[in-house]
C-alpha positions as CSV (number, residue, x, y, z in Angstrom):
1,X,-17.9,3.8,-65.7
2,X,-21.0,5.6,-65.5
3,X,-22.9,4.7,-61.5
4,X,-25.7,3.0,-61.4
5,X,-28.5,4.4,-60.6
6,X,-32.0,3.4,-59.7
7,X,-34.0,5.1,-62.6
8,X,-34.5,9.2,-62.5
9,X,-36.3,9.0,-59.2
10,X,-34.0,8.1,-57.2
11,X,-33.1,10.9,-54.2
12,X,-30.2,13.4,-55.8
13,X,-27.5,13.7,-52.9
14,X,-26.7,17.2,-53.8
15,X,-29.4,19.8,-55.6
16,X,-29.4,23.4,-57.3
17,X,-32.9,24.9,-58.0
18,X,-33.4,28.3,-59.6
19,X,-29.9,29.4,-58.6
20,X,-29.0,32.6,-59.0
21,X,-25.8,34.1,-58.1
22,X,-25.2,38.2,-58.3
23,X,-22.3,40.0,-57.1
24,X,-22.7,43.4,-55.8
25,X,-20.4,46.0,-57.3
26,X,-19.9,49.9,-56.8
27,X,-22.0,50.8,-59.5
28,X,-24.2,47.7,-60.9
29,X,-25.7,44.2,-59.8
30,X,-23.6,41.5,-61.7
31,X,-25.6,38.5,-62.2
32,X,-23.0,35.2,-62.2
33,X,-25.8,32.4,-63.0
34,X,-29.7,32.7,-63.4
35,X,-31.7,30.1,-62.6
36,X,-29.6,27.1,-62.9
37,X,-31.1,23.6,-61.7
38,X,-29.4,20.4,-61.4
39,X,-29.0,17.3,-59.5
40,X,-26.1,15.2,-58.6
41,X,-26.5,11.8,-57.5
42,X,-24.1,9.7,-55.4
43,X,-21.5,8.3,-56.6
44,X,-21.6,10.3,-59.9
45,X,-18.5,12.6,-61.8
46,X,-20.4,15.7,-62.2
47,X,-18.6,18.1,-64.1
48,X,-19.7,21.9,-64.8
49,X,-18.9,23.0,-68.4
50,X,-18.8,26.9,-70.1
51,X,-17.4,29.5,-71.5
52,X,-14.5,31.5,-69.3
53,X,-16.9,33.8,-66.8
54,X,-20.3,32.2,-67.3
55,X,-20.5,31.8,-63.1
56,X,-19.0,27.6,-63.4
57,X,-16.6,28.3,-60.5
58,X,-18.7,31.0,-58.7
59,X,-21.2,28.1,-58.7
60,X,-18.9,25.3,-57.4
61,X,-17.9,28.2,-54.3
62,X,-21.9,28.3,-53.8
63,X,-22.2,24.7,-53.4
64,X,-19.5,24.7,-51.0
65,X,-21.6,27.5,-48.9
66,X,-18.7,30.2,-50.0
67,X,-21.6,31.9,-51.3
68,X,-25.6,32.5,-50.7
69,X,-27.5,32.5,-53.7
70,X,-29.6,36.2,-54.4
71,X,-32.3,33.4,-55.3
72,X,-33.4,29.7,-55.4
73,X,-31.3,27.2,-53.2
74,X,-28.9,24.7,-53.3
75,X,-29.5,21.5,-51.1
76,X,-27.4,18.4,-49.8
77,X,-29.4,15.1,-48.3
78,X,-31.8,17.3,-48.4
79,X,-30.9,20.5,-46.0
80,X,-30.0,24.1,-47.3
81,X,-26.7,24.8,-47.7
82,X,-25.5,28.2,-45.9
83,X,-22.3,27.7,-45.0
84,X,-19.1,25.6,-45.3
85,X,-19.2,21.9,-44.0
86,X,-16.6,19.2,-43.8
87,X,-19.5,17.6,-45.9
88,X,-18.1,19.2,-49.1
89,X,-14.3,19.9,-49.6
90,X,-12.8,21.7,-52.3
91,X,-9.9,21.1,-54.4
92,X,-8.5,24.6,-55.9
93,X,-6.9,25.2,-58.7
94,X,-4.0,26.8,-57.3
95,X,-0.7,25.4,-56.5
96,X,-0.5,27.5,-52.9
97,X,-3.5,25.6,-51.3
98,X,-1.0,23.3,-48.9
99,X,-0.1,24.7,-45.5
100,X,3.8,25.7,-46.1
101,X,5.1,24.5,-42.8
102,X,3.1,21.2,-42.8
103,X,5.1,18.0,-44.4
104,X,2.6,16.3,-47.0
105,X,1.1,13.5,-44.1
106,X,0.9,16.8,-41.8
107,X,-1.0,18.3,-44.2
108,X,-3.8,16.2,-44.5
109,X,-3.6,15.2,-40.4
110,X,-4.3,19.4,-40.1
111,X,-7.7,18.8,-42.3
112,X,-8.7,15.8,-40.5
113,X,-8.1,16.4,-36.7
114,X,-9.2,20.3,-37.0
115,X,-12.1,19.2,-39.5
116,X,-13.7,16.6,-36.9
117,X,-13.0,13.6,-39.1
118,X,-9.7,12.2,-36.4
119,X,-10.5,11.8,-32.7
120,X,-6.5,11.9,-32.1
121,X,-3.4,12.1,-34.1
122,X,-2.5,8.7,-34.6
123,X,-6.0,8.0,-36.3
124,X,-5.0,11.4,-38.4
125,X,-1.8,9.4,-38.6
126,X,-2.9,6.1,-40.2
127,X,-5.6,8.1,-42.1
128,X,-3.3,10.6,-43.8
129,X,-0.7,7.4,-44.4
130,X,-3.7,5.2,-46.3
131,X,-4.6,8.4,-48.8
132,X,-1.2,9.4,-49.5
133,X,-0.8,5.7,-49.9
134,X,-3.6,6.1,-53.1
135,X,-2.2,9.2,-54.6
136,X,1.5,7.5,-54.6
137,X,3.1,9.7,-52.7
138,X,4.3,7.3,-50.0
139,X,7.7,8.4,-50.6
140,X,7.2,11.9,-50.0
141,X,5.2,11.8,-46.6
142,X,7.6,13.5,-44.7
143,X,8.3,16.4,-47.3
144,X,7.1,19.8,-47.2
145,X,5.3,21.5,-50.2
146,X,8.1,23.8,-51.8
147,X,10.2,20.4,-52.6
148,X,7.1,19.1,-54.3
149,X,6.1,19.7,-58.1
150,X,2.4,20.8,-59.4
151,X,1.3,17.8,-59.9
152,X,2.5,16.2,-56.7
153,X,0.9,18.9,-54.7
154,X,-2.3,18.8,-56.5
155,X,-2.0,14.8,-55.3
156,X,-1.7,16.1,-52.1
157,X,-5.1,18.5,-52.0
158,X,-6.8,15.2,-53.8
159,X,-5.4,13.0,-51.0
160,X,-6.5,15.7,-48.3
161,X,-9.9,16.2,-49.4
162,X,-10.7,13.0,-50.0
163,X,-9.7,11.6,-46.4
164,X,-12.0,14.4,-44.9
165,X,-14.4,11.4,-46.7
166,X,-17.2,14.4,-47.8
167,X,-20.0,13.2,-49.2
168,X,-19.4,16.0,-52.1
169,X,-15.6,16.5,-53.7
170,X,-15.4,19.5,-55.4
171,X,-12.6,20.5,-57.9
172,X,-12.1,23.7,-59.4
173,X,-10.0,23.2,-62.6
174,X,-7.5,21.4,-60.5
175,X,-5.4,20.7,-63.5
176,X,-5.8,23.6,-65.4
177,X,-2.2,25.2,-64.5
178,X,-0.3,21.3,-65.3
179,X,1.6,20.7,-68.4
180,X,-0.6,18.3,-71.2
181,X,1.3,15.2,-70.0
182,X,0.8,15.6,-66.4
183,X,-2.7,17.1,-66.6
184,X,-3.7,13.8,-68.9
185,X,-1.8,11.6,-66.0
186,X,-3.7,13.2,-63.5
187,X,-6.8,12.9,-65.2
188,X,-6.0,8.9,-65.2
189,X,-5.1,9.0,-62.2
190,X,-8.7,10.7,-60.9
191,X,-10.1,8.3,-62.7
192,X,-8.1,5.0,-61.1
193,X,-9.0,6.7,-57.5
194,X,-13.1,7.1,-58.2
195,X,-12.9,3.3,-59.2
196,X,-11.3,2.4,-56.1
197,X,-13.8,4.2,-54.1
198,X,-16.7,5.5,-56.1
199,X,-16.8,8.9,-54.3
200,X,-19.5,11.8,-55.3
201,X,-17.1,14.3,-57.6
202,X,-18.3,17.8,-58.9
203,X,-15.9,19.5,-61.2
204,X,-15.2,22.4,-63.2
205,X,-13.3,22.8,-66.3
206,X,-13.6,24.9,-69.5
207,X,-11.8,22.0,-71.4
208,X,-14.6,19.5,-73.7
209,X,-11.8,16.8,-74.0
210,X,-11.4,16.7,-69.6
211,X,-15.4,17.1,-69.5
212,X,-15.7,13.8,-71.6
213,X,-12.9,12.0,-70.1
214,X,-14.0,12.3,-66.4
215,X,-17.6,13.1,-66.7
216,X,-20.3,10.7,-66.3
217,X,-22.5,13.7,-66.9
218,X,-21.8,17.3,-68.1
219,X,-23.7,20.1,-67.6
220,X,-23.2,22.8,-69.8
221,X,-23.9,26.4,-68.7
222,X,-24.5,29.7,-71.5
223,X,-22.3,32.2,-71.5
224,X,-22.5,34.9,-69.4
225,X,-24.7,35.4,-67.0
226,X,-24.6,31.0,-66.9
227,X,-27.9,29.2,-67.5
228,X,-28.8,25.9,-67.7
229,X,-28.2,24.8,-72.1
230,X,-27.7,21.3,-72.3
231,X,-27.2,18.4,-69.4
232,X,-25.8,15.1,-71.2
233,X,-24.8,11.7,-69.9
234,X,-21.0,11.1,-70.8
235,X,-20.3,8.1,-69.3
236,X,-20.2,6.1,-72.2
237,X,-18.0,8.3,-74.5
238,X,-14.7,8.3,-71.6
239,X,-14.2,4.9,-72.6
240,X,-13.2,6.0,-76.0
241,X,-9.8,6.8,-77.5
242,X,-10.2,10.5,-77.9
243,X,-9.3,10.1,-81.8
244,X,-12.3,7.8,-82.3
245,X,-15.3,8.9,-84.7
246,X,-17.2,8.9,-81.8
247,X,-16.1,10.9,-79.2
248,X,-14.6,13.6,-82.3
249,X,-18.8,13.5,-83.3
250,X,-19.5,14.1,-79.1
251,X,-17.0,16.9,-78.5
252,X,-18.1,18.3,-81.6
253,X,-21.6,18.1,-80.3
254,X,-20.6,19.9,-76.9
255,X,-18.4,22.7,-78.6
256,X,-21.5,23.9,-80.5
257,X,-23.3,24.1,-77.6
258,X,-21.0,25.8,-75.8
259,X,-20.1,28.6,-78.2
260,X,-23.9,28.9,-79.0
261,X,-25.2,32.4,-78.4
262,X,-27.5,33.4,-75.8
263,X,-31.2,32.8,-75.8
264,X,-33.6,30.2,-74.8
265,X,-32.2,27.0,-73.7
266,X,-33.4,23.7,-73.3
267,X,-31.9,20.4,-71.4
268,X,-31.1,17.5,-73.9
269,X,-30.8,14.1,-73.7
């Protein structure tokens, strides 16, 4: 499941290089990440792994020009992110991210025709109809989000952000708040939609079992303040039942890295 790509040289869509991210408080400078460099390439699942407040989400907000970096830069086909752009949507992790008084298809017709991706509302129409179509909520087009559960309304920010057709989607622990069974389903069910149309997907999690299952590469940040320890290629290991020697040996592998202390760190293999 892993995308091809044309060898390491090939032109990263989306770049972080010596990113540092400090939040200004009453009384000190907190620094969220130091120097963090990566790249994603297109078509890849990119997922951002650490510790609870090593700077993983503070990082996805940067890429999404939420936040400007006290140093270094973040980059996407090649230009600075500063701000927002319909170029990179978010998925959050919260429940409370769909407009109240907007049905499901109304929803994602908001995103489109106020984020320039519809001309008028019958392409926002057919547009919202085709991507609620892939998330399997066809029944439910017409319903508003208090009738829906978690998982369905999580569908519904996957099916809104991925109409907006960014050229980064980012999620940030979008199934951290689900029950096992329906976080696993949804993980599947990620999964079924990149296959059907190999999108660019950067995503956080603090779980190793969701890094491995969704990731074709994980990078792995310190804890606090987050730095670069380890970037490894995971494609290979989602294919594996998650009781296997194998992945049991890779997550094993990851968790030591993870809960390593601080000091210097070095990208691996």
């Amino acid at each position: 499941m892993c995308p091809d790509r044309a060898g390491a040289a090939a032109t990263p869509l989306l770049s972080a290089k010596g990113v540092t991210i400090q939040y200004v408080t009453p009384d000190r400078v907190v620094t969220a990440t130091y120097e963090v460099d990566f790249e994603v390439h297109k078509s890849e699942r990119y997922i951002i792994l650490g510790p609870s407040g090593c700077g993983k989400s503070t990082l996805l907000k940067a890429v999404a020009g939420f936040l400007q970096p006290a140093s270094g830069k973040i980059q996407i086909d090649g230009a600075e992110v500063t701000r927002p752009g319909p170029d990179r949507v978010m998925v959050f992790q919260e429940f409370d991210q769909l407009l109240p008084w907007h049905t499901v298809r109304g929803n994602i017709m908001f995103a489109l025709l106020h984020g320039g991706r519809a001309s008028s509302k019958s392409e926002a129409h057919d547009i919202a109809d085709e991507y609620i179509a892939k998330v399997k909520l066809d029944r439910f087009a017409d319903s508003h989000p208090h009738t829906l559960s978690g998982g369905m309304k999580q569908r519904v920010a996957i099916a809104r952000g991925m109409a907006m057709r960014p050229a980064v989607l980012l999620m940030d622990e979008p199934f951290a708040s689900l029950d096992a069974l329906t976080r696993r389903q949804m993980q599947e069910e990620l999964l079924e939609l990149w296959e059907g149309n190999r999108f660019t997907l950067m995503f956080v999690t603090h779980s190793i079992d969701e890094a491995i299952i969704l990731g074709s590469r994980i990078l792995i940040l310190s804890a606090h303040p987050g730095q670069v320890r380890a970037e490894l290629n995971a494609g290979h290991f989602s294919h594996l039942n998650a009781e296997s020697p194998e992945f049991a040996e890779f997550k094993t592998r990851i968790h030591n890295l993870v809960t390593a202390g601080t000091g210097l760190l070095e990208k691996t293999a």
